[in-house]
C-alpha positions as MATLAB code, in Angstrom:
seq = 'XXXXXXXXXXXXXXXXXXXXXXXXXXXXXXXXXXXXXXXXXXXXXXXXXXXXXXXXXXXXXXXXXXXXXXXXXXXXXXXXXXXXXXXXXXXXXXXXXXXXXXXXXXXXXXXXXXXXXXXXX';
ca = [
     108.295  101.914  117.544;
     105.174  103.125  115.642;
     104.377  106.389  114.442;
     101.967  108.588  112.520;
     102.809  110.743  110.230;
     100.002  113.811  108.755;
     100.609  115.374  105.317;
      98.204  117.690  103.309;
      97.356  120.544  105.252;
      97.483  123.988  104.026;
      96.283  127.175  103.420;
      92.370  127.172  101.588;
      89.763  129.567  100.830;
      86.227  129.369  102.461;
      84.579  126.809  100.418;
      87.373  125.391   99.151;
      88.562  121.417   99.687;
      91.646  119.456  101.329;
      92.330  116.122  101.500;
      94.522  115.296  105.111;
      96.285  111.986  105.069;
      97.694  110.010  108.246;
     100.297  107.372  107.321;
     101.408  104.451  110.181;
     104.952  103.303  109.977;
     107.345  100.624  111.948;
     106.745   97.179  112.912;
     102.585   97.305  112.953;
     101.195   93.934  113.904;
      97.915   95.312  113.941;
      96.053   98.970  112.943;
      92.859   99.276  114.805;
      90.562  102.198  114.960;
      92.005  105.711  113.522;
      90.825  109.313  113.879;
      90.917  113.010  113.070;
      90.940  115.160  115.944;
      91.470  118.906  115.681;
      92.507  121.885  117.884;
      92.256  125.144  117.429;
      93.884  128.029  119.907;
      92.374  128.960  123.089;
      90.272  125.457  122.014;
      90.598  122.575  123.929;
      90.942  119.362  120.742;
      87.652  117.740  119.549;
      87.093  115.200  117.825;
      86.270  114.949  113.552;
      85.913  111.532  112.743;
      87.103  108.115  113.669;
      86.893  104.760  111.808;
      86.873  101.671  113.625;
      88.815   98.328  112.064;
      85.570   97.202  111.299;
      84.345  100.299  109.605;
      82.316  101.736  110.998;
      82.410  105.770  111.300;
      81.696  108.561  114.027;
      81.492  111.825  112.999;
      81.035  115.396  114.587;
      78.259  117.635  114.196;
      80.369  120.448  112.576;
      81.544  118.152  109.816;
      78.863  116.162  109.051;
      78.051  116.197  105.358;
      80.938  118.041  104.477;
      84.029  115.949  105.567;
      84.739  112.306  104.794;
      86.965  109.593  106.313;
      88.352  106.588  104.664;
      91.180  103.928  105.162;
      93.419  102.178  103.108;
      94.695   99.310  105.448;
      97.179   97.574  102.832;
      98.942  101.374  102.836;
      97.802  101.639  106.737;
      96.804  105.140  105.958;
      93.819  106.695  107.033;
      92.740  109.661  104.343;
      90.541  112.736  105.483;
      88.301  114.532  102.296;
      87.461  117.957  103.651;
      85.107  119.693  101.282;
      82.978  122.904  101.959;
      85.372  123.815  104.249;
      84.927  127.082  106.916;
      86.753  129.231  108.284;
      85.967  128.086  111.686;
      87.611  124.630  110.517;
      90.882  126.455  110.653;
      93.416  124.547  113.303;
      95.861  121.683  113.613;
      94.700  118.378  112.528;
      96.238  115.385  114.640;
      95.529  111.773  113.862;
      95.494  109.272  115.777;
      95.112  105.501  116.404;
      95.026  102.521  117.979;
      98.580  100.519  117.156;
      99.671   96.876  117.477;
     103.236   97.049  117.314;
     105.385   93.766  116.134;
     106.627   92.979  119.480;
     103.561   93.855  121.431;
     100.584   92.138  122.676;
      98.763   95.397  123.293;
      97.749   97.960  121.067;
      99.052  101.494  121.979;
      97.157  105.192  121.312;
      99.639  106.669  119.440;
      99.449  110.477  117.933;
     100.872  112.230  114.888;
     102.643  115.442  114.971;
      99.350  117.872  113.611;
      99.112  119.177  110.457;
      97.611  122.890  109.798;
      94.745  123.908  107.806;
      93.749  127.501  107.256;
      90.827  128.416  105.837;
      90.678  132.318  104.830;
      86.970  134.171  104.881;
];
């Protein structure tokens, strides 16, 4: 099995900065593309960013210039730099990605667990 596991969420003040981090673990043959997603309540979950294998990036109007993806594929992490942030950017970040496992021929869309980021007016 693969998973995906969020860290650096938190509580921030309204022009304040996070950085979100999304790390892939188990038998991963193969890491294709990766993305931020985020849902707020009463929202249904949008899309932030994704990164394809190849690089190359897609990124939503509301976070354009302010919010940055990258990925480290010898750490298969995918990193999230969240600066300027709003208070309408408060909700629970999920990554996600497109997995290879080890004993598979087919990738998989697998999802991480969310992690929360508050931003206070």
């Amino acid at each position: 099995q693969v998973q995906l596991v969020e860290n650096g969420g938190g509580l921030v003040q309204a022009g304040g900065s996070l950085r979100l981090s999304c790390a892939a673990s188990g038998s991963i043959a193969s890491l294709y593309a990766m993305g931020w997603y985020r849902q707020a309540p009463g929202n249904e979950r949008e899309l932030v960013v994704a990164i394809t294998s190849g690089g190359s990036t897609n990124y939503g109007d509301s976070v354009k210039g302010r919010f940055t993806i990258s990925r480290d594929n010898a750490k298969n992490t995918v990193y999230l730099q969240m600066n300027s942030l709003k208070p309408e950017d408060t909700a629970v970040y999920y990554c996600n990605a497109a997995i290879r496992s080890a004993t598979s021929r087919y990738p998989l869309n697998v999802w991480g667990q969310g992690t929360q980021v508050t931003v206070s007016s």
